[in-house]
Structures are given as C-alpha cells and as structure tokens.
N, C-alpha and C positions, 0 to 999 in steps of 0.2 A: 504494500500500500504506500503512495507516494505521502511525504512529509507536509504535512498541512500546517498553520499558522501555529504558531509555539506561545504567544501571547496576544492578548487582546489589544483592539487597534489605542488604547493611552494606558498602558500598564502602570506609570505612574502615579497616577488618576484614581486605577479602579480600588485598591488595598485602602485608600483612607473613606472611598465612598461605601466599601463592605464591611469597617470597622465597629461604628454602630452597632449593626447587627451582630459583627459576630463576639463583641460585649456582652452581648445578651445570652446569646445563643449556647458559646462553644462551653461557659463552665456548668450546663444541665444537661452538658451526653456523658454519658455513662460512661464513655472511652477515652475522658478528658484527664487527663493526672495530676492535675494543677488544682484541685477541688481544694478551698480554704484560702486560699490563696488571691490577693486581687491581678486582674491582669491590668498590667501598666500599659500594654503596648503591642503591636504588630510588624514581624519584616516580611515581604514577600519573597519568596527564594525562588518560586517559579511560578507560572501561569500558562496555563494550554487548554488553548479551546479545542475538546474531544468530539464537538460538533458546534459549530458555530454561531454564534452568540447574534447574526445579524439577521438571521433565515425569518420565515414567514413561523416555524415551528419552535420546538422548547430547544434551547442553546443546555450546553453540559460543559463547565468551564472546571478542569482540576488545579487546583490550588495548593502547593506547599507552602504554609504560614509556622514562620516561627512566632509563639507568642510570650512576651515579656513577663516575668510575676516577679515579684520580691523572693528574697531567701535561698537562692540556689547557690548552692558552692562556688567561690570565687573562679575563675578562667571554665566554668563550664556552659557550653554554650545552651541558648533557651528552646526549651523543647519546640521540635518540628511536627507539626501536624500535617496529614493529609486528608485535603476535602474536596469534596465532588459536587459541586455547585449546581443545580440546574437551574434555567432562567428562563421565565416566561413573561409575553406582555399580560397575559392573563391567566390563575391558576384555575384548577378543574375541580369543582368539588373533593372529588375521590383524593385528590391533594393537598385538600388543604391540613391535615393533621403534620404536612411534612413543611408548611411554611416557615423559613427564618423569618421573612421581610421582604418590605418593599422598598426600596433604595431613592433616595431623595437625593442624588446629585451625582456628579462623574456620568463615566460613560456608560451607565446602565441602566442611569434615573428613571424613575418609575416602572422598572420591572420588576416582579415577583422571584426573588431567591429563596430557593427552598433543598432539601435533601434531598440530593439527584438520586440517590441508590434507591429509594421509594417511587419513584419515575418508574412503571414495567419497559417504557419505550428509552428510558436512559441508560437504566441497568441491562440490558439488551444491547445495548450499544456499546456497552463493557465487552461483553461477550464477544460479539462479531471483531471486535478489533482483537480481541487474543486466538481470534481465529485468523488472521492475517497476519504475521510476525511481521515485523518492523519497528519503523521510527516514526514516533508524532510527538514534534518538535525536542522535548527532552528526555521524553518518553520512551521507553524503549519495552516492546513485547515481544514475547518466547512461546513459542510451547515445541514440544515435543510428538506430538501426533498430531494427525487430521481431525478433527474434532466438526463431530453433526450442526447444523444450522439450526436458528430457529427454536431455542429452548425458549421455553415461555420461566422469567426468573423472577422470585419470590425472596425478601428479604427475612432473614430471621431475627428475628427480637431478643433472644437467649443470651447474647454475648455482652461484652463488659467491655475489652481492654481493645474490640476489635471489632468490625462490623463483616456479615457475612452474607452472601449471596446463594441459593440455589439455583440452578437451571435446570428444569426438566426431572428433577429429581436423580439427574446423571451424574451432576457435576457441583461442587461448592467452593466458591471463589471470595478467599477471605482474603480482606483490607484490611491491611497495617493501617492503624490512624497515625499513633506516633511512631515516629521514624526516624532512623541511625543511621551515617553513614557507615557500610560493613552488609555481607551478605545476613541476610535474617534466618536464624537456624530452623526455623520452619521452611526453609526452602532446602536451606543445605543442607543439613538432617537428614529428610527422607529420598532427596537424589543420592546421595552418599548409599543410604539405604538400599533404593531402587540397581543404581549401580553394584550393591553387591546380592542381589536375588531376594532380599528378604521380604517377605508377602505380609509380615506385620503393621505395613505400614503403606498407605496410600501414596501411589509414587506421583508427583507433581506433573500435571501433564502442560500446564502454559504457567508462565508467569509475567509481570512488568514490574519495570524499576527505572528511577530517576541516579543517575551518575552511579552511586558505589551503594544506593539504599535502594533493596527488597520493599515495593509497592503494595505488592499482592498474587494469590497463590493459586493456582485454580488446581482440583484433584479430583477425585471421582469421590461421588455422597455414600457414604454406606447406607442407602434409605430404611432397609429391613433389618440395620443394628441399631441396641437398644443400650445407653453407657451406664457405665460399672457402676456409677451412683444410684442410679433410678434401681438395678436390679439388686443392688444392696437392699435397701431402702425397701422395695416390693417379698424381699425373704422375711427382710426382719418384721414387716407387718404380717405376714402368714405363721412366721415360727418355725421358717425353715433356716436349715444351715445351709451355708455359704462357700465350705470350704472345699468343694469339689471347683466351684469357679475358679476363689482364691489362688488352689494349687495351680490351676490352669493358665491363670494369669501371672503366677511368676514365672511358669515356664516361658511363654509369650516375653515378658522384660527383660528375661536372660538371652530369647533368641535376637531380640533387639541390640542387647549389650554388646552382644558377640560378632553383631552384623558389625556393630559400630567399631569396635577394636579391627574387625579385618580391613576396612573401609579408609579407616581415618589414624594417624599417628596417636600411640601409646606409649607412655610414659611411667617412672615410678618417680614418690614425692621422697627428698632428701627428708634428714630429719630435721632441718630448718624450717623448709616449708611447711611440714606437717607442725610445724610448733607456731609457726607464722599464722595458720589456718585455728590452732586453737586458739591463737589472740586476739581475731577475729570473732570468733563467737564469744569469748567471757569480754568481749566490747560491744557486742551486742545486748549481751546479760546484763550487764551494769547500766547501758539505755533505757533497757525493759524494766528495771528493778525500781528506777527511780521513778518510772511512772505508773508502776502497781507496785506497790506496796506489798501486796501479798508475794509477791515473788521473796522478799528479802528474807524471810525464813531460811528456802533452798539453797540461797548466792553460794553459799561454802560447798554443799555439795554437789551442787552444778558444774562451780569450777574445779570439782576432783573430777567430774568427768570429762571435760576438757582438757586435763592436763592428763589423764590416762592415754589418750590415745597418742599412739605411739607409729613413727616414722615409717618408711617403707613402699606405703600404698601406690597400688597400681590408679594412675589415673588415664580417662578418656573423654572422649567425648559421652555426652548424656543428655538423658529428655529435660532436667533440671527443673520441672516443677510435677512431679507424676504423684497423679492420684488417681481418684476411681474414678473422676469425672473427665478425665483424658482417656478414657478406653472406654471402647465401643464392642460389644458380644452378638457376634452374627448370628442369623436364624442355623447356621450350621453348628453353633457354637464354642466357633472361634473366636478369638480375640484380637482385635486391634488398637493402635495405640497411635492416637493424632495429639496433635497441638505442642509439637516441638519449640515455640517460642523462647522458651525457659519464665524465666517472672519478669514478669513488663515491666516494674516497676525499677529491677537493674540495669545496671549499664550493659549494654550489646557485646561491648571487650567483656567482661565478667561472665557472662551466659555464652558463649563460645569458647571460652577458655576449659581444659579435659577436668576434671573432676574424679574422686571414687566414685565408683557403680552405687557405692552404699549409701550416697545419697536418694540417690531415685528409690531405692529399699526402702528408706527410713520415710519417704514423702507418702509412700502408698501403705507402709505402718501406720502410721498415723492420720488415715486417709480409713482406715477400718475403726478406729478408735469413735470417729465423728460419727460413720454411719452408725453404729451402736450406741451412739447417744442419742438419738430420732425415737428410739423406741423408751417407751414404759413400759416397766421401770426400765433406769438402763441397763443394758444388757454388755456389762463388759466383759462375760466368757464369752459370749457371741463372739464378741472382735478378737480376746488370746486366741480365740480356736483357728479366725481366718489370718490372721498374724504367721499364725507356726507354719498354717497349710501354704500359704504365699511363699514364705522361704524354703520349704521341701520344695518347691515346684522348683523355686528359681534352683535350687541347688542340681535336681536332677537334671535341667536342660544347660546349664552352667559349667557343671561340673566340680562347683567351687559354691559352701553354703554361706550366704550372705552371714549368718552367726559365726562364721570361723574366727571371724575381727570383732568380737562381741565392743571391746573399746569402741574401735571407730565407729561400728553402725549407734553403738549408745550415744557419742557428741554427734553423731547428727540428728537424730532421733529429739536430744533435747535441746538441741538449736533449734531444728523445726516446731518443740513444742514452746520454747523459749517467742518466737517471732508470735505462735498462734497468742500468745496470752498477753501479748502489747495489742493486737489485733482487734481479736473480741473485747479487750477492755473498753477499746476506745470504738468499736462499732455495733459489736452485739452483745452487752454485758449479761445477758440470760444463760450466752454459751459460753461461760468464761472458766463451769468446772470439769468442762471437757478437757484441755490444755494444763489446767491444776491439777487433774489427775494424775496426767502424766506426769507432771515436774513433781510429785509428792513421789510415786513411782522413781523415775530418774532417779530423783535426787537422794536416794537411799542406797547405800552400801549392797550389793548383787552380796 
C-alpha cells in the first residue's frame, strides 16, 4: 500500500486544539497510569491520518501524545500514549457513548472527536491495513500470513492497561496504549515462541509499530477457551477440586519455560546479583511497611527470607506477570498462556530483562491463594492442594521441581505477597487478609 499523508495539513495547530479535551478525557480510561496525578501538559510525537481527516466520511487520525504530570523521576521521560482518534462533522447515535468532544478551534473546529476503536467502520480499517504490510507515514505494518477480508470487529471492554479488538471471532488485535521505545515482549515473546514450535502460545500473525515501539499485536482469538480465573472461581462454587487443571497447567509453564531457554539467551545470577535482587525486594518491604502498618510485625522475618536466598540461579527470559487470568483452557482441555507484557506498570528494560522461572511459579502460587478467597468460608486447603499439584506438573514437564530452590521460590512468593498488601491497602481494603495470610505464613520460620 502506497505511503499516505503522515500528519494533518497544521500539525502544529491540531495538539493544542485536542488539549481540552483530552484534559478531560485521557485521566477516566482505564489504560491511563497517570491516575492521581494532574496532567500539566501535552507533546505530540507523531500524527497520521489512517484515513483522512478531509473526506465526505468519518476521518481516523492516530496520535502518539506524551502527556506531562508532576512527580516522575528526575531524567525520565513523560509517559507516551497511543490514540486512535476518529473525526466526524456529525456523530451517529450508536456513537455517541464513545464521544471525547467537539473541538472549538484549529484545524478540526467543530468536529466531533470521539474513540475510533468503537467506530465498526474504523476498527475495520485497522484490520485491512494489517492486511496490506507496509508504510503509512511513520507507521509501519507486518504480518506474517495472508489473512481473510472482511471480519466484522467488536471491541472488548475487559481490559485495563490495554484496549483490544476482535475480528470475526478469528482474530484479537491488542493496542498498546502506553508505549516504550524497545520491542514489547508480547510480541517478542510469542515469535520467539512460535519460532521454536511451541503451540502454548498464540503465534503473532501481523503486527504495527512507530520507530523502535510495538503498537499492536494481532493473533488468533481462542473463542471456545475459557481463563484459568473464571474456571477457578466456577470449581470453587461447585466444591470441586482443581488440581487435575492445576497439575496441567504447570506442565503447560514449564513447556513454555523450556521453549523460552531454547529460543532466547540463558544465563546464571552471580552471587552479587542475587544479593542485589534481594535488596531490591527488602526496599520494596520497607515502602510497603511504612504505608500498612500491619506489615511491620513481619519486617524481620520477611527480611530473613530475602537474605536466604542464595546465588547461582539460572535466569531467562519469562511471562513476568502469570497468573490464572493469563491462561486460557480449551474445549480440548489444553492450556494456553497469552498476555506476555510483563507488568505495565514497569519499565520495558526491566520486563525484558531474563529472570528465574520461579518467579512466574511464585505469581500463579499466589494466583491460587486469591481464587480461594472468593469462596465461603475461605477455602485455603483448596489452594495448598492446587499449589502442590501446579508444581508436580511443572516438575514432570521441566524436569526440575520449582520447590528444589525452596529459598528463592519463598523471596518471590513474598515479594509478590509483599506488593499484593500495598495494593489492596490502598484499593480494595476488604481483600487485604488474603496477602496477610501469606506474609503471616512467609514470614515464619519453615
């Protein structure tokens, strides 16, 4: 597809006439990370109109906007958002729940901007373009196969840190909102993956990106899988056990681990780094402590199990945030495992950097802990029992049982539980004696 205009005819015009709005707007979506925070200000980093802003029909302008807040670490630069703008002289009923605004000056004055990705006919127009690889203007699309015409696409409301598309029930094409320059391990991840055969994992079949930052990912929808949360959550309201999945699905994170060591460069941690790594977590402790209180009991023996664990470990690459609601259980009932990101909320260098296996272990321990708090009473043999059965799987498909390192899987285990109890403190204080369980647990002498 030949190169179409890369920004709008007064691009220095349009960013202070869409400011307004997007004051309003950008700190009430969900995918926004800057929440508490006032935004001072906007830079525009780029501008492409994906259909044209002058036609007789709806225009669809993508925008990366850095936007300004107070309180971010000295030399780091202000987070970059990506937005999909669509513009009409007049909006449609059935549109209007997606309106930002109407623009009162520059070059867009008096049109209706609103959430292009809720557009059928703009979100469509996403598609056909990752069906034609090329270049629009600083845009750049991929894919890997021939891909069918004509998916009728549907936005999913479910997500938080990202916004997602279906086509045709074939295909799901998630948008990065914030964005890093560096490839996004949700892309490199499951190519990695794909390039070494492993079927755990949804291989990428198109993607786009702007210079060195992953835009968005297109993959095939597992429509007839149903995720490891929901069917948690559906045993513990019958009163069934779990750990025939459990076991299943460690086997499933260990064939993953394994892709990934063959795939991607392996490493072991000197005992520096490994001492580096536990100063890091008893500096996260001492964060967390001063702002619950109730933590400050444990402090002492939280930091005996930070300094237990001891040098050596093999690190790789990893899913870096796995739990049950990153894996998906087919009508065949196998297992898959999406949403390689790692945690949005860290830096891009840090979530591509190798890691123990026994984090990703310790996230989906703890990841059984929670569904087990859903039920009355709480049911915490439920979770010991899918706990053990999780680690015999990963051990049999592994060959190596995630308890061998009882140390290191325990400092991560209470790091993760460590983070969960700053967490719920400060957003769901109802679930706060889920996370206190653990660190009462943890934090006793084995």
């Amino acid at each position: 597809m030949p190169e179409t205009a890369s920004t709008t005819r007064a691009p220095d015009a349009l960013l202070p006439s869409l400011a307004p709005l997007l004051h309003e707007w950008l700190p009430r979506q969900r995918w926004f990370a800057g929440k508490g925070r006032r935004v001072t200000g906007f830079t525009l980093e780029a501008a492409t109109e994906l259909l044209p802003l002058d036609g007789t029909g709806p225009g669809l302008l993508h925008l990366l906007v850095r936007v300004e807040q107070p309180g971010r670490p000295a030399g780091t630069p202000a987070d970059c958002y990506q937005l999909l703008l669509g513009v009409r002289t007049q909006l449609p009923p059935r549109l209007a729940p997606a309106l930002i605004g109407r623009i009162r000056q520059g070059p867009l004055a008096g049109r209706a901007v609103y959430e292009g990705l809720r557009d059928p006919r703009l979100a469509g127009l996403l598609y056909e373009r990752l069906r034609a690889p090329g270049r629009t203007g600083p845009l750049r699309f991929h894919a890997t196969t021939a891909l069918p015409p004509a998916l009728a696409p549907r936005m999913l409301d479910a997500e938080q840190s990202n916004s997602s598309l279906v086509y045709g029930d074939s295909f799901i094409l998630k948008i990065f909102r914030r964005v890093s320059p560096g490839a996004n391990p949700d892309l490199e991840l499951p190519l990695a993956l794909s390039r070494a055969g492993c079927a755990r994992v949804p291989a990428p079949v198109a993607w786009f990106e702007s210079g060195a930052s992953t835009l968005g990912v297109l993959q095939p929808y597992l429509r007839d899988s149903r995720d490891g949360w929901r069917l948690a959550l559906d045993a513990l309201a019958d009163g069934r056990e779990f750990t025939t999945e459990a076991r299943a699905l460690g086997r499933a994170t260990a064939e993953v681990h394994l892709a990934l060591a063959q795939a991607l460069p392996t490493r072991r941690l000197a005992r520096a780094e490994t001492e580096q790594l536990a100063a890091a977590m008893d500096r996260r402790l001492h964060t967390a402590a001063q702002a619950v209180p109730a933590l400050l009991p444990h402090v002492p023996g939280l930091r005996a199990v930070f300094a237990a664990a001891s040098g050596g470990a093999a690190v790789q690459r990893i899913h870096g945030d796995l739990h049950l609601g990153q894996t998906l259980r087919g009508s065949d009932g196998g297992w898959a495992i999406i949403d390689f990101e790692g945690e949005p909320a860290k830096p891009l260098d840090e979530r591509r950097s190798p890691q123990p296996t026994v984090r990703d272990v310790a996230g989906m321990l703890r990841s059984f802990d929670y569904a087990a708090r859903t039920h009355r009473p709480w049911n915490a043999d439920w979770a010991s029992r899918c706990r053990a059965a999780y680690c015999t799987g990963y051990a049999e498909a592994a060959g190596a049982d995630p308890r061998a390192d009882p140390a290191l899987l325990r400092a991560y285990e209470t790091d993760k539980a460590v983070y969960e109890v700053l967490y719920e403190a400060r957003h769901r204080p109802d679930w706060l004696p889920v996370p206190m369980s653990a660190i009462e647990r943890l934090s006793t002498p084995s």
